[in-house]
N, C-alpha and C positions, 0 to 999 in steps of 0.2 A: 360384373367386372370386379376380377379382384385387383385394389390397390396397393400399393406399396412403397418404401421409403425404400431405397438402397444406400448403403456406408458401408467404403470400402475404401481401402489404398488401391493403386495401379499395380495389378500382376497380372499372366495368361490367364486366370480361372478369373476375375473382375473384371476385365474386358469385355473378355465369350459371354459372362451371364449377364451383363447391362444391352450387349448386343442383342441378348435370346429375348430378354424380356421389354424392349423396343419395338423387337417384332412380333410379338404376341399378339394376337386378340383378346385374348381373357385377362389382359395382365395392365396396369394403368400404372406407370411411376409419377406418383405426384409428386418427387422431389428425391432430392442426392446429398448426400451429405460427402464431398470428397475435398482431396488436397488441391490447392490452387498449382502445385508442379504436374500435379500428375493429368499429365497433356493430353491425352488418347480416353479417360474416360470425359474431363473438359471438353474436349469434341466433341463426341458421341452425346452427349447431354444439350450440347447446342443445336447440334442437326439435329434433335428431335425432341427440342422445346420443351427438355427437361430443367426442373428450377432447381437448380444448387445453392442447398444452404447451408449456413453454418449450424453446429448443433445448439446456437442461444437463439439463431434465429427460426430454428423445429419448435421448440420450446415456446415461442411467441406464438406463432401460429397455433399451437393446440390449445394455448390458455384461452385465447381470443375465440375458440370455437370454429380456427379458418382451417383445419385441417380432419381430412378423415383416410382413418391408415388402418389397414387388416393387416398384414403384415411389414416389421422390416428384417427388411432381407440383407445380411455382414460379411462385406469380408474385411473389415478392419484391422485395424492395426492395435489397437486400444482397445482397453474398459469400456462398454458403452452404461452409461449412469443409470440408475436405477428408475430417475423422471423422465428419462427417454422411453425405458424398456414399458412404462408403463401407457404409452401413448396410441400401441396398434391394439385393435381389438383380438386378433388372435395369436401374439406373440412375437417376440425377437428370434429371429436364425440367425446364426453364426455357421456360417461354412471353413472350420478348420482345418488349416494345412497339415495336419497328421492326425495319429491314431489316440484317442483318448479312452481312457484319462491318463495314458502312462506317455504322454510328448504337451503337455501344457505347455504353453510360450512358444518359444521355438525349439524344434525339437530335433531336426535334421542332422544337426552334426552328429547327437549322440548316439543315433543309428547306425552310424558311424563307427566312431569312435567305439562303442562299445558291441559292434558287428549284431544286431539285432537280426538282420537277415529280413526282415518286414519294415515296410512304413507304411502309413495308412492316410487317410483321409474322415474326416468326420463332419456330419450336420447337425448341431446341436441346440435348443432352446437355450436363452443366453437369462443368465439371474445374477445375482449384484455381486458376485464372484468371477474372478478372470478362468474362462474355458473349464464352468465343472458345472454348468447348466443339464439337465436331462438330455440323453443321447437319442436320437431321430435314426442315426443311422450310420456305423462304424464301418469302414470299408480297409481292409487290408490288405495290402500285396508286396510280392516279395523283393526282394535288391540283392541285386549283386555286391559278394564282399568286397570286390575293388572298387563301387561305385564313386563316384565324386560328388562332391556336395550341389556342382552346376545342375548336374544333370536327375539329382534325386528331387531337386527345385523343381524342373520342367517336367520329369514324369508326376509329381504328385500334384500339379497344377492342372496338369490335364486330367486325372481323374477326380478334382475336387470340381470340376467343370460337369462333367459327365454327373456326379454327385448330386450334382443343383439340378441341372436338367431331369434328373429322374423324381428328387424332390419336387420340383414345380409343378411337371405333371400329375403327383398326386394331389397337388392342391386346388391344380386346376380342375380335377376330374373329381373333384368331393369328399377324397377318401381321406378319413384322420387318420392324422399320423404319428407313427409310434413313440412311446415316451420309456426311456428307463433311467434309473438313477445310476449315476455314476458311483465307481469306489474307489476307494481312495489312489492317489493319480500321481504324479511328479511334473513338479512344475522348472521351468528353465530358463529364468529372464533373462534379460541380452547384457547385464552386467556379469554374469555368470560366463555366458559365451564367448564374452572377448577374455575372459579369466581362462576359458580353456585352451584358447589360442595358442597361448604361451609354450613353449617346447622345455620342456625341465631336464636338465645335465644327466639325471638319473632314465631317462627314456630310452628304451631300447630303438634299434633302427626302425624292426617291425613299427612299433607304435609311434614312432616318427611318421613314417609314411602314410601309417592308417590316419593321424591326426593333418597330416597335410592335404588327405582325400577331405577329410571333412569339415577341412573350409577351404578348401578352393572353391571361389564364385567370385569371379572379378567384374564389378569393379572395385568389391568388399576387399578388405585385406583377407589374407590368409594365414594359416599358422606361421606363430610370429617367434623371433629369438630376441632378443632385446640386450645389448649393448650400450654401455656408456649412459643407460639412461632414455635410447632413441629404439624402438622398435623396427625389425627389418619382415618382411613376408619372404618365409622360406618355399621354394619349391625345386620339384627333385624330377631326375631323365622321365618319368612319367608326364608331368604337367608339363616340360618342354616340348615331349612328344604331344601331346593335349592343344598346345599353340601352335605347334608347325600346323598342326590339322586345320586348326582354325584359321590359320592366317592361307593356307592353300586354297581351304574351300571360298 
């Protein structure tokens, strides 16, 4: 029986893979480390007699010799410490929502914004650095140039889903897995992303437009102009068309 710690925030790919590995046979979760809002993996932890803890209360358990962990398996939102990572006997996984090492942090918009034409998904070994751990396994696929930021969220969540599932079964079935070093990468913290928000007097329409694809996700703001001081979320005949759709269906 392989064990394991799962930590993760609530998205489509954290969901499916607490569900997949619930119903496993080979697969044991001794325990969760998640957010008390995030309702739907809180369920699923309860229906099935998963113990949620906080990460000082992971941390008691293994000093005390009450815990025993092969892997933990991430879809976090954070750093995970270096006293954590060193608690499973065969490593931390990070399942990142993009392509590394060139989408560290969040990386979405700027596939965007800077029309990449690719985004990707990644399963990586996690070490006391944010997302530049050994690469398991880089998966890339392509987007369309008008894509919106909603919907490059929901395609790459689903294939960061499918990602785990193919990872698991090689863990389950015995086979090591593969490691490379990463090179040098670009990283995108979320102070950076609300900085790109912003619409500058000097911006052509084109890159208006393209910068409003790439934060439209509501119920987040989206590209912003800012006024008197107070910030507005711009959007244009595209995203209204975007809403009628949504409000019809």
């Amino acid at each position: 029986m392989i064990r394991v710690v799962f930590m993760a925030k609530e998205t489509f790919s954290s969901v499916h893979a607490l569900e997949y590995l619930r119903r496993s046979n080979e697969i044991e979760v001794v325990g969760a480390v998640i957010r008390k809002r995030d309702s739907i993996l809180q369920r699923i932890c309860k229906d099935s007699d998963i113990e949620v803890f906080t990460e000082d209360e992971l941390r008691t358990l293994y000093s005390a010799n009450n815990i025993s962990v092969d892997y933990i398996l991430s879809f976090y939102w954070k750093k995970v410490k270096e006293d954590i990572l060193e608690i499973p006997k065969y490593g931390g996984i990070n399942f990142h929502p993009g392509p590394l090492p060139e989408a560290r942090g969040s990386g979405y918009h700027i596939a965007i914004l800077e029309n990449w034409g690719y985004f990707g998904v990644t399963a990586h070994y996690m070490d006391k650095e944010f997302d530049t751990g050994e690469i398991i396994e880089c998966r890339k696929f392509k987007i369309d140039e008008n894509i919106l930021n909603i919907d490059l969220v929901r395609i790459t969540h689903e294939h960061l889903y499918q990602l785990f599932v193919d990872i698991m079964q090689q863990i389950i079935s015995g086979n090591e897995l593969e490691r490379s070093k990463q090179n040098e990468g670009r990283y995108f913290s979320l102070y950076e992303l609300e900085q790109s928000k912003l619409i500058q007097p000097c911006e052509s329409i084109d890159d208006i437009d393209r910068k409003i694809r790439a934060f439209w996700n509501p119920p987040y703001s989206g590209a912003q102009v800012e006024i008197k001081g107070k910030k507005y979320t711009v959007i244009n005949e595209e995203i209204l068309k975007w809403i009628a759709q949504y409000i019809k269906d």
